[in-house]
C-alpha positions as CSV (number, residue, x, y, z in Angstrom):
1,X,0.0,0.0,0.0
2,X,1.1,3.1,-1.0
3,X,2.3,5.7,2.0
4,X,0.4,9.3,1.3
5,X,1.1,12.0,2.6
6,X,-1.5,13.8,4.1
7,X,-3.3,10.1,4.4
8,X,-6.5,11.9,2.9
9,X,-7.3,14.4,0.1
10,X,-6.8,18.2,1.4
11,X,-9.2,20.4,1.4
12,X,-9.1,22.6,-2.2
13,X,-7.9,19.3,-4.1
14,X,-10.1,19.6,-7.5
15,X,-11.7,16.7,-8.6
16,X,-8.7,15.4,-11.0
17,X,-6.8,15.6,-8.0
18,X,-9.3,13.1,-5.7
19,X,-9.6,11.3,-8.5
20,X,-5.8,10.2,-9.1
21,X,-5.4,10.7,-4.5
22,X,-7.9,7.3,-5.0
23,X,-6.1,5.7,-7.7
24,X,-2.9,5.9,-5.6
25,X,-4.3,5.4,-2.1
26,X,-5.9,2.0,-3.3
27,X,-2.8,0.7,-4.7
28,X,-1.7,-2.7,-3.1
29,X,2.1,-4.2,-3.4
30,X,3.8,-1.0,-3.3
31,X,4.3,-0.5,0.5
32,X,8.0,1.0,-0.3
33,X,6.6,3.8,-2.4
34,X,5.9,7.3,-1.0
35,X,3.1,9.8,-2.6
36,X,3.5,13.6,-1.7
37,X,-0.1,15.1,-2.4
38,X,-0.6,18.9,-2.7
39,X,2.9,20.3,-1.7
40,X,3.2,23.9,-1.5
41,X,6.7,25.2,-2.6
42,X,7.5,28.6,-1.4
43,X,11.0,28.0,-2.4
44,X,10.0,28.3,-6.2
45,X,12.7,27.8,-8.8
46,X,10.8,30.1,-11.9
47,X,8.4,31.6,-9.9
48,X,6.8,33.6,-6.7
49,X,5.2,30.3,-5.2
50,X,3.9,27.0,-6.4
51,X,2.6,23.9,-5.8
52,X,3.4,20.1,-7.1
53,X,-0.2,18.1,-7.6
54,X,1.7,14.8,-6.7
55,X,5.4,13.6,-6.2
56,X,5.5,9.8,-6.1
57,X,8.9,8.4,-5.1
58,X,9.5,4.7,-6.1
59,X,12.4,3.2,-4.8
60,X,14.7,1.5,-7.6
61,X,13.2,3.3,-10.5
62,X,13.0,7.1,-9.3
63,X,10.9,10.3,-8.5
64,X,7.3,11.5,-11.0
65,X,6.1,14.8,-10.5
66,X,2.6,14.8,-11.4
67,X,0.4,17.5,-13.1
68,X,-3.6,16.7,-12.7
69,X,-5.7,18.4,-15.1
70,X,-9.5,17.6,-16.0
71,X,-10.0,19.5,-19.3
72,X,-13.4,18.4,-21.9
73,X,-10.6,18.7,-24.5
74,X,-6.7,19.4,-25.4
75,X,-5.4,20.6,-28.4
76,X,-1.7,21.1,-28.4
77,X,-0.8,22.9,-31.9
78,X,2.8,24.6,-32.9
79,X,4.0,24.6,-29.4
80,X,0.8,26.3,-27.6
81,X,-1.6,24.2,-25.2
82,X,-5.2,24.4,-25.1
83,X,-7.0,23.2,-21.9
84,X,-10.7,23.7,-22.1
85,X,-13.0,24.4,-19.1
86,X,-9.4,24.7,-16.7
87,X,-8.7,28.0,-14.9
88,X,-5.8,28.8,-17.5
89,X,-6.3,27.2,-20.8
90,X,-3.4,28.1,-22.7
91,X,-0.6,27.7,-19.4
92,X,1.9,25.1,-20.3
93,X,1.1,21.8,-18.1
94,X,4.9,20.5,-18.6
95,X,6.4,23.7,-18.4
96,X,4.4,23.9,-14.7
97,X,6.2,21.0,-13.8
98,X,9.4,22.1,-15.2
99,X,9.2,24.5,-12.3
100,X,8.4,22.4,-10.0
101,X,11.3,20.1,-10.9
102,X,13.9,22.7,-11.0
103,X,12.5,23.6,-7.5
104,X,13.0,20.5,-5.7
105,X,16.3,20.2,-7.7
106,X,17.8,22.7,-6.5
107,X,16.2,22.7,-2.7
108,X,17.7,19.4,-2.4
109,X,21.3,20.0,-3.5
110,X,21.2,23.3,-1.1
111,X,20.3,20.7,1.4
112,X,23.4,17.9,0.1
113,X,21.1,15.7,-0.7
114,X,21.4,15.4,-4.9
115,X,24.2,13.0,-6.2
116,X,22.5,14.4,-9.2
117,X,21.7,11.0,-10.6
118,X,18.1,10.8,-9.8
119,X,15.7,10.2,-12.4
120,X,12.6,13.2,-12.1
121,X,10.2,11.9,-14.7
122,X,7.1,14.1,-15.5
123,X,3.9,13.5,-15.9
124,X,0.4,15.5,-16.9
125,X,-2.2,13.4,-16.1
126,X,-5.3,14.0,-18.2
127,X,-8.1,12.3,-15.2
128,X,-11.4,13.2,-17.8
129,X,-10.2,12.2,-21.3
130,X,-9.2,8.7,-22.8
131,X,-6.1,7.2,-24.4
132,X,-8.0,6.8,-27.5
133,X,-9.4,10.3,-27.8
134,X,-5.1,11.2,-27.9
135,X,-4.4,12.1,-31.8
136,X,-0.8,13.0,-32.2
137,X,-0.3,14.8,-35.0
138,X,3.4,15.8,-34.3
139,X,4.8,12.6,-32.5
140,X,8.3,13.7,-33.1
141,X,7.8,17.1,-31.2
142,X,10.8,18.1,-29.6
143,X,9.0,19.9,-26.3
144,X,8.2,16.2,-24.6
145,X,7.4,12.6,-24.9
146,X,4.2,10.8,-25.2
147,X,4.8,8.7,-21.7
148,X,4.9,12.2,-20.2
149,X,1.2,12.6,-20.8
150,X,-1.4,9.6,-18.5
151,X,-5.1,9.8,-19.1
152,X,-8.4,8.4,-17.7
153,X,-7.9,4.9,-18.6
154,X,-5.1,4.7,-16.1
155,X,-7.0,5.4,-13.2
156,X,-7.6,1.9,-13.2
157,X,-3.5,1.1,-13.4
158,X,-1.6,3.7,-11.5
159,X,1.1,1.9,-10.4
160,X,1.8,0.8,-14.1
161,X,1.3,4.3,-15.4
162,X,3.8,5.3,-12.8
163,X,6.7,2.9,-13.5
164,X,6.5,3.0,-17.5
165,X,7.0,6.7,-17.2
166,X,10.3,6.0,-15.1
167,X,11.7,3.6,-17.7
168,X,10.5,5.2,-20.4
169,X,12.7,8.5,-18.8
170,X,15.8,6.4,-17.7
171,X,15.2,4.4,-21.1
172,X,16.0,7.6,-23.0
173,X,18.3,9.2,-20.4
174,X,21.0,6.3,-20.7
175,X,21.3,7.4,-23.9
176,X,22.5,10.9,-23.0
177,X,26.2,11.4,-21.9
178,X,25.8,14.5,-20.2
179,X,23.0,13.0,-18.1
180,X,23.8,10.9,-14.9
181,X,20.8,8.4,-14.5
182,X,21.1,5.8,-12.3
183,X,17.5,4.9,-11.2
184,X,18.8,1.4,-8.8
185,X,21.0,4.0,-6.6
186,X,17.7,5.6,-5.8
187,X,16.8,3.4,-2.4
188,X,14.2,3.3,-0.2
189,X,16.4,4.9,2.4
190,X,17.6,7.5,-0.1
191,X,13.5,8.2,-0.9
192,X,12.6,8.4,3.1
193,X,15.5,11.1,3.0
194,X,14.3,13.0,0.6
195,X,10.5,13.0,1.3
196,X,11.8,14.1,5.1
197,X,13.4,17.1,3.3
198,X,10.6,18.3,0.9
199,X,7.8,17.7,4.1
200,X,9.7,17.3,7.5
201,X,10.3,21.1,8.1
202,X,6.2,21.5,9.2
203,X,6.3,17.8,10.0
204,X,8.8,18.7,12.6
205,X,6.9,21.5,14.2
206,X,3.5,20.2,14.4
207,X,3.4,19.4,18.1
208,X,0.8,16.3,19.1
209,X,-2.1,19.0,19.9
210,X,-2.0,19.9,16.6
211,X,-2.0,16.6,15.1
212,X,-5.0,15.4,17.1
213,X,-6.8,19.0,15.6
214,X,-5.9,17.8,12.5
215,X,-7.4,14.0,12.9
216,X,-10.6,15.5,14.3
217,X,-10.7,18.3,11.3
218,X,-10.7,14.9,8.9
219,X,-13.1,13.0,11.1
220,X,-15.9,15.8,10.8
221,X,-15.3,16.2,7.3
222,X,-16.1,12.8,6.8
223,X,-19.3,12.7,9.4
224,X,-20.5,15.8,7.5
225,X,-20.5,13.7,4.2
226,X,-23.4,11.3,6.0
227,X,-25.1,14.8,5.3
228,X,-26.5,13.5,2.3
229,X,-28.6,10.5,4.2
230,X,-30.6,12.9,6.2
231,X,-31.3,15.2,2.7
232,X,-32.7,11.7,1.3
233,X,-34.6,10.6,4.0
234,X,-35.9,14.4,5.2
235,X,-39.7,13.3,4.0
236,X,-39.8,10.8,6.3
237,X,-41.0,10.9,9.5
238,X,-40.0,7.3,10.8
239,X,-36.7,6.1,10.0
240,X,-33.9,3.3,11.0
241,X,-30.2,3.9,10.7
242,X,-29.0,0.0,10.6
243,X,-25.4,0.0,10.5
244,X,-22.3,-1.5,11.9
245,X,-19.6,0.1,14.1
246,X,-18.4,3.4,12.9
247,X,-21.1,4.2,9.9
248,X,-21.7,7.5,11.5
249,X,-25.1,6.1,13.1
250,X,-24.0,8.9,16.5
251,X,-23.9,11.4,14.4
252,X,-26.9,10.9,12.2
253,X,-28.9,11.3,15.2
254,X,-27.5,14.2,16.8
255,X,-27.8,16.1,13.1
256,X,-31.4,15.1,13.0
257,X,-31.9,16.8,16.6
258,X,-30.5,19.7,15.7
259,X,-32.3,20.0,12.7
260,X,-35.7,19.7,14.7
261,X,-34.6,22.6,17.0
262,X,-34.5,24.6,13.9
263,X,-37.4,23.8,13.4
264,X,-38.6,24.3,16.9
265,X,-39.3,20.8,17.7
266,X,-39.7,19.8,20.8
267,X,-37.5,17.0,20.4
268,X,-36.1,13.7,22.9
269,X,-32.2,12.5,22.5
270,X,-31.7,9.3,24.2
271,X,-30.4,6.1,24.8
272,X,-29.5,3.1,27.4
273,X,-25.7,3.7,28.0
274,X,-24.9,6.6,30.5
275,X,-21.3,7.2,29.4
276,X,-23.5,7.2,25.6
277,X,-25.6,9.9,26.7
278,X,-23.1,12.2,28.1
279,X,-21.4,11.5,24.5
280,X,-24.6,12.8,22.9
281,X,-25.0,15.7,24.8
282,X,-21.7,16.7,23.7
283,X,-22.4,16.3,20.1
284,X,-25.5,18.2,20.3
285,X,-25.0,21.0,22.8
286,X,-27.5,23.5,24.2
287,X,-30.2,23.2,22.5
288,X,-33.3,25.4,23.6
289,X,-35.8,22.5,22.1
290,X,-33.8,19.2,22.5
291,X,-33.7,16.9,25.8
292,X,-30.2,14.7,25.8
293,X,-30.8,11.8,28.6
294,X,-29.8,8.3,29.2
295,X,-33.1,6.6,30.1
296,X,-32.3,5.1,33.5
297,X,-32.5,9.4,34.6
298,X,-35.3,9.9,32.3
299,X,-37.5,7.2,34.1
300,X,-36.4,8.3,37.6
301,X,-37.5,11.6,36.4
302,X,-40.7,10.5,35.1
303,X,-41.7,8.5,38.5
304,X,-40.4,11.2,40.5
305,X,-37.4,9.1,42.2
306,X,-34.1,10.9,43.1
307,X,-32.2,7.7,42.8
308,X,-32.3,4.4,42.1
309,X,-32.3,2.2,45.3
310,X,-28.7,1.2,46.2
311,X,-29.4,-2.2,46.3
312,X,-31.4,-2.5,42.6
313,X,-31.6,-5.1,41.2
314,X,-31.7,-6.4,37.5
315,X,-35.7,-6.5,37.4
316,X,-35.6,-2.7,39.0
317,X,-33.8,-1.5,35.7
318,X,-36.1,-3.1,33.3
319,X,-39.1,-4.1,34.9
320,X,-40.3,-2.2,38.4
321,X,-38.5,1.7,37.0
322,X,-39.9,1.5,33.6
323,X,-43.2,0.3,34.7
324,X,-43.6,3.7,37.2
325,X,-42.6,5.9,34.5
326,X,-45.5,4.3,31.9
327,X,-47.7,4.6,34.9
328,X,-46.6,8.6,35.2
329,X,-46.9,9.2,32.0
330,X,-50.4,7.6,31.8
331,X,-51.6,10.1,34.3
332,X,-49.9,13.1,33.5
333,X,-48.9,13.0,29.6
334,X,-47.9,16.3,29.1
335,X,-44.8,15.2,31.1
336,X,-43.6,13.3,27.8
337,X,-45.6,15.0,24.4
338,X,-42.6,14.8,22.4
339,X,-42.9,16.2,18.9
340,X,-39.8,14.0,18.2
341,X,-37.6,11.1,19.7
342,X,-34.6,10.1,18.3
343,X,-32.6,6.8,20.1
344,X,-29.5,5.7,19.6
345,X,-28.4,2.2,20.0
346,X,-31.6,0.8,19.4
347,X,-30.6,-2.4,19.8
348,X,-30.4,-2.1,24.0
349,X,-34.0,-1.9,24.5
350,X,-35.5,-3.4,21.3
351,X,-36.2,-6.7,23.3
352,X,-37.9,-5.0,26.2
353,X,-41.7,-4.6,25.5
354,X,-41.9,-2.1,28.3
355,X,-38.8,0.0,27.1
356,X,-40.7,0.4,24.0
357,X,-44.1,0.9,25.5
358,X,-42.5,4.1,27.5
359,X,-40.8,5.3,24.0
360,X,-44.0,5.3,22.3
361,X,-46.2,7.1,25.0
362,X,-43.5,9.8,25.8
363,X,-45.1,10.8,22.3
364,X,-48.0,12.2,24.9
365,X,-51.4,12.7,22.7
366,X,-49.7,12.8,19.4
367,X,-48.8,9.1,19.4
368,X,-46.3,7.5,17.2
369,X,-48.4,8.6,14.0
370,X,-48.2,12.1,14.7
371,X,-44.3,12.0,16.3
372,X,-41.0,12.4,14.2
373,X,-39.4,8.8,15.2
374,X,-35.8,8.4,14.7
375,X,-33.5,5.3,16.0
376,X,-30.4,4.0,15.2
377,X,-28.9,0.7,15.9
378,X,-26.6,-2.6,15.0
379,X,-27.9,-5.5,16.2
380,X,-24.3,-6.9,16.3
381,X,-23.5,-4.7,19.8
382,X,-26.5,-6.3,21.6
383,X,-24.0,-7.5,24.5
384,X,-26.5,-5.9,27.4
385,X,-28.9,-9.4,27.0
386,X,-28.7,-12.9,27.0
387,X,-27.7,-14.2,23.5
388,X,-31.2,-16.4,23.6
389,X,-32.7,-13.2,24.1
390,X,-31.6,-11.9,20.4
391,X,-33.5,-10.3,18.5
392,X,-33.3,-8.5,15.5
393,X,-34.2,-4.3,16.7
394,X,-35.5,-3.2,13.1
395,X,-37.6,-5.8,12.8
396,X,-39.1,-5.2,16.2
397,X,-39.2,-1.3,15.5
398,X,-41.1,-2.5,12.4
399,X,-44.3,-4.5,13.8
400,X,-44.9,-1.1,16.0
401,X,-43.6,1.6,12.9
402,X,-45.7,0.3,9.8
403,X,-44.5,2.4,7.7
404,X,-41.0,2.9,9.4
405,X,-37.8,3.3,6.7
406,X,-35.0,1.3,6.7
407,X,-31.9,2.9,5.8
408,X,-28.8,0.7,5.8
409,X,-25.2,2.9,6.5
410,X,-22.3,0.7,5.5
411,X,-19.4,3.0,5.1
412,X,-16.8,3.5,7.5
413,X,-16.6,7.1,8.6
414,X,-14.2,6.9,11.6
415,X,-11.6,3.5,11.7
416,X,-8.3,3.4,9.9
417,X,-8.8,0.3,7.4
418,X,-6.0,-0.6,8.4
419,X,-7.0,-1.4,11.9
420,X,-10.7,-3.0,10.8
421,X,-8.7,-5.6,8.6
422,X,-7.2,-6.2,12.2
423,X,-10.5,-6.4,13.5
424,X,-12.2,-8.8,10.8
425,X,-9.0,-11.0,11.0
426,X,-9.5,-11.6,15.0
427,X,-13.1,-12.2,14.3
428,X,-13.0,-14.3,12.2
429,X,-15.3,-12.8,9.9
430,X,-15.7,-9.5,7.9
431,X,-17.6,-6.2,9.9
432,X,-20.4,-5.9,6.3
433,X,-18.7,-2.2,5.7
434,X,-19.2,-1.7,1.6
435,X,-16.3,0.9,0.9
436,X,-14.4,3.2,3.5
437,X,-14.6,7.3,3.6
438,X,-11.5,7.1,5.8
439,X,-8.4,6.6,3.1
440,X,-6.6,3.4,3.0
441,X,-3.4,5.0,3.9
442,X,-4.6,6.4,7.3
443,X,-2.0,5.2,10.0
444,X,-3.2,2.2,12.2
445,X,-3.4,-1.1,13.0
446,X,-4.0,-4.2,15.2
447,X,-1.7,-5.8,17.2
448,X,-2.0,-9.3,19.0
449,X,0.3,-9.3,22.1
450,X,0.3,-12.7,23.8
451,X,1.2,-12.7,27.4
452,X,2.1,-15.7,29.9
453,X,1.4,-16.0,33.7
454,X,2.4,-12.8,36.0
455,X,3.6,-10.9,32.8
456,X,-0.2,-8.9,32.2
457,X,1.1,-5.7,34.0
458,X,4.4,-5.5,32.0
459,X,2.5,-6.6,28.9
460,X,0.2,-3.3,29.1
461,X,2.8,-0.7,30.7
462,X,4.4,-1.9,27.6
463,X,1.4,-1.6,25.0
464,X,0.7,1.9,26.6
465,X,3.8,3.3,25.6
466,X,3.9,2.1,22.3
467,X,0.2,4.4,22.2
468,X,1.4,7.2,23.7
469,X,4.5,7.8,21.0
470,X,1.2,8.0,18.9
471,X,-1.8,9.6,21.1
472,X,-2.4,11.9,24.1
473,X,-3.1,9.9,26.9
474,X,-6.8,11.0,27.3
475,X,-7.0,9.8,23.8
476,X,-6.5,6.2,25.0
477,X,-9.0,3.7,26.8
478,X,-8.1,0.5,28.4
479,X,-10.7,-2.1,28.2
480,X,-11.9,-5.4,30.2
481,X,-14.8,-8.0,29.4
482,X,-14.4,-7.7,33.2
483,X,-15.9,-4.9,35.8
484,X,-13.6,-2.8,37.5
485,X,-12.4,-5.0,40.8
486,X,-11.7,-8.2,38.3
487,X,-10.2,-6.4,35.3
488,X,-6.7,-6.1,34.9
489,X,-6.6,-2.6,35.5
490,X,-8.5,-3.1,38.8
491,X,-6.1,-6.1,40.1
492,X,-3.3,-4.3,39.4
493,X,-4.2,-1.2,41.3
494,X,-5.5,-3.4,44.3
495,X,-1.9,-4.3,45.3
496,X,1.5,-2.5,45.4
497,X,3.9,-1.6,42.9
498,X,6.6,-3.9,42.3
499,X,8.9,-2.1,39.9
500,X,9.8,1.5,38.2
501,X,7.4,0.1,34.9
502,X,4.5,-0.2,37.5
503,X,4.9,3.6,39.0
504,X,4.7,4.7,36.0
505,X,2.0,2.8,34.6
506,X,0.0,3.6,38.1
507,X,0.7,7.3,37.3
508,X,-0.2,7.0,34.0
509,X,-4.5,5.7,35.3
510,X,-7.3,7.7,35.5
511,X,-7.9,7.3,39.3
512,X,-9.5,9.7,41.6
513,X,-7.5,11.9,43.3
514,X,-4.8,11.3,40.7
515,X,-3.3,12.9,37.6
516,X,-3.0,10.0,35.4
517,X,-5.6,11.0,31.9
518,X,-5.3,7.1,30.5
519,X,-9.0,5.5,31.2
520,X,-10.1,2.3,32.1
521,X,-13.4,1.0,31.8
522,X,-15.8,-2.2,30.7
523,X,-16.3,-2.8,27.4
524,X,-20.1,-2.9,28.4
525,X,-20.2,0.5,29.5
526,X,-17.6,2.1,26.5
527,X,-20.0,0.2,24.1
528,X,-21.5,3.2,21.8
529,X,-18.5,5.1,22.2
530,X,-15.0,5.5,20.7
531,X,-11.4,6.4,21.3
532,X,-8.4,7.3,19.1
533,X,-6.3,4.1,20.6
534,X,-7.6,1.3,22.5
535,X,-5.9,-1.1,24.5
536,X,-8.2,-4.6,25.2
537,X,-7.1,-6.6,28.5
538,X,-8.0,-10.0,29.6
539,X,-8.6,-12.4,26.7
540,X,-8.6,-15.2,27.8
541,X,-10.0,-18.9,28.7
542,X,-11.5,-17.1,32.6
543,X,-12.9,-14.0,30.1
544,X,-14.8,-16.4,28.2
545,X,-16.0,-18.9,30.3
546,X,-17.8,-15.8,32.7
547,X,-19.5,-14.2,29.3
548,X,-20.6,-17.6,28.2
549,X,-21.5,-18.5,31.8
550,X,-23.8,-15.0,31.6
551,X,-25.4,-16.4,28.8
552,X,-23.8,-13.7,26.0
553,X,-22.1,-13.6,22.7
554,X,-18.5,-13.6,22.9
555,X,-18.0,-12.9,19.3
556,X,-20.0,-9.8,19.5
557,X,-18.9,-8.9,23.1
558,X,-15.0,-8.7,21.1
559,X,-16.9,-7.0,18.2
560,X,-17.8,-4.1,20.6
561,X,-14.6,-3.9,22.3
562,X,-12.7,-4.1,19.4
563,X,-14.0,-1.6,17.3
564,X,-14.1,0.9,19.6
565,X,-10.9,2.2,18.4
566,X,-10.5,4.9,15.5
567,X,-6.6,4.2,14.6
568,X,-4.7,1.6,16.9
569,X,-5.5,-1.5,19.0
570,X,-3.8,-3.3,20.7
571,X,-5.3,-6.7,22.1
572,X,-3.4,-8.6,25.3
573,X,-5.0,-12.3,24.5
């Protein structure tokens, strides 16, 4: 796989640009090769500023600067280009790169880093027309070469359009005497080298803050591209958002919320998870019209509890609570009358008649027909019930919602593919995502770390420091099938330190009354939420046989915790 640089489009990049950005970013067996997208060169050789569209360096062959241009037609007559429908028709696309060769010529030998026997190869690429619609009158023309010029057709074969253009230049170049060419000197390590020099100055500078803005700036440009789901389905006033882990299911609800308070809606955000709802309050904000709850406080509300007994049992939660809140809002309706309800995670209370019962009646006297109904949910993540207990949450939303609308979301908008390949090889089985928003070449990963008997605390001190040369430490989450006295986490802090590793690890915990920013928590209670870097504790034979023994799914149980990382995991089985 090709190493980009930025891992995504930038913002500004034209639609030749995305287009040849995909070609690149999707291309498998070159992991040695290195594309530079969208460089700005203030140190112009011919000119004021500039900017290179593409450098691709390919070890053992040499460097292409690339020139993307999307024109209706060319014409190329006496030595004058025409480019229709670009911002300047008649601007020389080889002479632009020309420039842009001279200007990483010369930056590089002020830096020593030319032996002057690089091959630079360029290349207009021509993203809207076809090889066949190319009629050279004048194939003898002395300004440039045929192999300079790619064209639609080899969207489809990048890394063939990449290396004919480098033997095709050192072909002719070994020709020339007063040209040094000597394309197998160009090594990886010499390519690494020189990409540090043409990108590493900024590279250097950006501090960690600033590369955590940057990977949310990319995140919300891809949750903002689910836009397009809500436009389609704006008619309706019952809809399902079915998808699996990171499809952007979160964020479809919150955007629906805050377009009912434009609207003036009064309008109900809410869901099982606690740690979820806090999550969803800070996605939607203040909002003069919306309610953001989990609905353990929304039935204690209801029934006019302060708390729920300290010594509550299972049935409390989903029997006893929600039947006091159904019989509150039977007597006093207006305590509910909810113009419209949107709930996330669907899947936590689709197999509770009663939960459903109290969804439908905090409608008040509209009822569901007259109420804007929005849920979201994967059925996969249903880890809060008893696998015989399964059951599939749009079809149960469907016998009460007639004429409800199923809307399937199955593109990735938030993990590194890199990292769900991880994922789907642990499994055992692939996640059912169709394509990926987030681009192939985003950094990340899985890794498997196998530990042996009494080695568990070493194992993570040393997973957690691997993280943080990548992530801040409140950008990392330590996860247990386990609850906190049983997990790892939790048995380690229960006894004393034993070396220097375990002070620092110990410092490192989010524990109360302490500084340490890392947190630790159940994969039941992260499920719904996410984390840039995820560490996943206690996989083993004792983890298994207590989910089994509780009568859940350990495949989807790893599902959740697994995919609750954006870039890196990092699994101690």
């Amino acid at each position: 796989m090709v190493r980009m640089i930025p891992p995504y489009a930038r913002d500004g990049a034209n639609v030749s640009e995305r287009k040849i950005f995909d070609a690149l970013d999707g291309l498998q067996g070159r992991d040695d090769w290195i594309a530079i997208h969208s460089l700005s060169i203030g140190r112009h050789a011919t000119a004021f500023a500039g900017e290179a569209d593409f450098i691709v360096l390919v070890p053992g062959r040499g460097i292409v600067v690339i020139e993307a241009k999307a024109p209706s037609f060319v014409e190329y007559k006496a030595g004058d280009w025409y480019l229709d429908r670009v911002p300047s028709p008649h601007k020389d696309p080889l002479k632009q790169l020309d420039g842009v060769r001279r200007s990483i010529r010369r930056h590089l030998n002020n830096a020593d880093l030319l032996r002057g026997d690089e091959p630079i190869a360029r290349l207009v690429w021509f993203t809207t027309l076809g090889r066949h619609q190319f009629d050279n009158k004048t194939p003898g023309d002395l300004q440039f070469f045929e192999w300079e010029l790619g064209w639609k057709d080899d969207l489809a074969k990048p890394g063939w359009l990449i290396e004919k253009t480098l033997d095709e230049y050192s072909r002719w170049y070994a020709t020339v005497d007063e040209v040094s060419n000597d394309p197998a000197a160009f090594t990886a390590e010499h390519a690494e080298t020189i990409t540090k020099a043409l990108v590493g100055d900024f590279m250097a500078k950006e501090t960690e803050a600033e590369r955590r803005q940057e990977r949310r700036a990319t995140e919300n440009r891809l949750l903002a591209s689910q836009q397009i789901v809500l436009e389609l389905t704006d008619t309706n006033d019952h809809v399902y958002f079915d998808g699996p882990a990171g499809t952007g299911k979160s964020y479809l609800i919150t955007s629906t919320a805050r377009r009912l308070n434009r609207e003036g809606r009064k309008t109900l955000v809410a869901c099982w998870n606690v740690l979820m709802a806090e999550e969803l309050q800070q996605f939607v904000g203040s909002l003069p019209h919306v309610d953001v709850t989990d609905l353990n406080a929304l039935m204690l509300r209801l029934a006019g509890i302060p708390t729920n007994p300290p010594d509550a049992a299972h049935d409390w939660y989903t029997t006893e609570l929600p039947q006091l809140a159904l019989n509150a809002l039977a007597d006093k309706p207006y305590l509910g009358d909810y113009e419209a309800i949107c709930i996330d995670e669907f899947q936590d209370i689709a197999g509770n008649p009663l939960l459903l019962d109290l969804i439908f009646a905090l409608a008040g006297t509209k009822r569901p027909e007259g109420t804007r109904l929005v849920f979201a949910g994967d059925s996969r993540q249903q880890i809060m019930r008893r696998a015989d207990g399964y059951v599939n949450a749009y079809t149960v939303a469907r016998e009460r919602i007639p004429d409800l609308v199923h809307v399937r979301v199955r593109r990735n908008c938030r993990s590194a593919p890199g990292l769900l390949s991880g994922v789907e090889h642990v499994l055992g089985q692939k996640i059912g995502y169709t394509d990926h928003r987030v681009a192939k070449s985003t950094p990340g990963g899985l890794e498997v770390v196998p530990i042996h008997d009494g080695r568990d605390s070493a194992a993570l001190t040393s997973a957690l420091k691997a993280l943080l040369q990548h992530h801040s430490p409140e950008d990392i989450v330590i996860l247990s099938p386990f609850a906190e006295k049983r997990s790892l986490v939790g048995r380690f802090l229960a006894r004393g330190e034993q070396s220097a590793d375990e002070r620092w690890l110990r410092k490192q915990l989010q524990i109360e009354g302490l500084r340490g920013r890392v947190r630790w928590r159940s994969i039941f209670k992260f499920k719904g939420l996410e984390a840039d870097a995820v560490i996943v504790t206690d996989l083993g034979e004792d983890a298994k046989e207590f989910v089994t023994s509780e009568g859940l799914d350990w495949q989807d149980l790893l599902y959740v915790g697994l995919t609750r990382a954006k870039y890196r995991c990092t699994v101690l089985m």
